[in-house]
N, C-alpha and C positions, 0 to 999 in steps of 0.2 A: 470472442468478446473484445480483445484488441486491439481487433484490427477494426471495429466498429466505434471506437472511442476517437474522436477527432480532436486531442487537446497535448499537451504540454506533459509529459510526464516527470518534468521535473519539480512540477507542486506538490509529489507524493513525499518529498523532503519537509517532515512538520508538521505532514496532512494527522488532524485531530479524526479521531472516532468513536464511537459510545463502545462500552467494552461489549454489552450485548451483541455487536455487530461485526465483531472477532471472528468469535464461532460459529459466526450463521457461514454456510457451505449454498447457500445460496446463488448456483451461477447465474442463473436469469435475471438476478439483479443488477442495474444500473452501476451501481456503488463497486469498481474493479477494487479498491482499498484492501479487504478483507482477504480474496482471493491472491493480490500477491504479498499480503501479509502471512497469509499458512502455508504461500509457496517458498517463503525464507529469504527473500529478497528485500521486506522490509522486519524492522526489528523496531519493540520497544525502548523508548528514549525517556519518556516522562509519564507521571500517570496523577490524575486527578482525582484521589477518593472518592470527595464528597458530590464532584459530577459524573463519576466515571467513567474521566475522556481519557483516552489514551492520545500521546503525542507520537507518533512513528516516523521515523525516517530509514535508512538505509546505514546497515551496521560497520560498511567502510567504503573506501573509496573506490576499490575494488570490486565490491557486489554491484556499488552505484555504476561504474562504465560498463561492465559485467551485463546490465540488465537495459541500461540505455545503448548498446551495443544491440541487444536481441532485438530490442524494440524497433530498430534501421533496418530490419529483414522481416519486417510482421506488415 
């Protein structure tokens, strides 16, 4: 999945998403968000009740090179 994704993975810093779309286990889905959010590489930062957006980025500096490190060998 991405190694199929042609973009920028430093916009996963901030990247907003509906809380339903947390726990969908969903690989075949476009949307990699989810997937490296229950892989632990992204964390909860903010969260929006009354739309229920989650705000996610990366829980330090460390997981961020960490993961943009793996991403240079994929």
């Amino acid at each position: 999945m991405l190694k199929k994704r042609d973009s920028d993975f430093g916009e996963l810093e901030g990247a907003e998403i509906d809380g339903s779309l947390l726990e969908s286990n969903d690989t075949a889905s476009k949307n990699l968000i989810p997937v490296i959010y229950q892989s632990g590489y992204l964390t909860i930062k903010d969260y929006d009740k009354k739309s229920n957006i989650y705000k996610l980025g990366f829980p330090n500096k460390h997981v961020k090179n960490a993961f943009m490190t793996l991403m240079k060998y994929i």
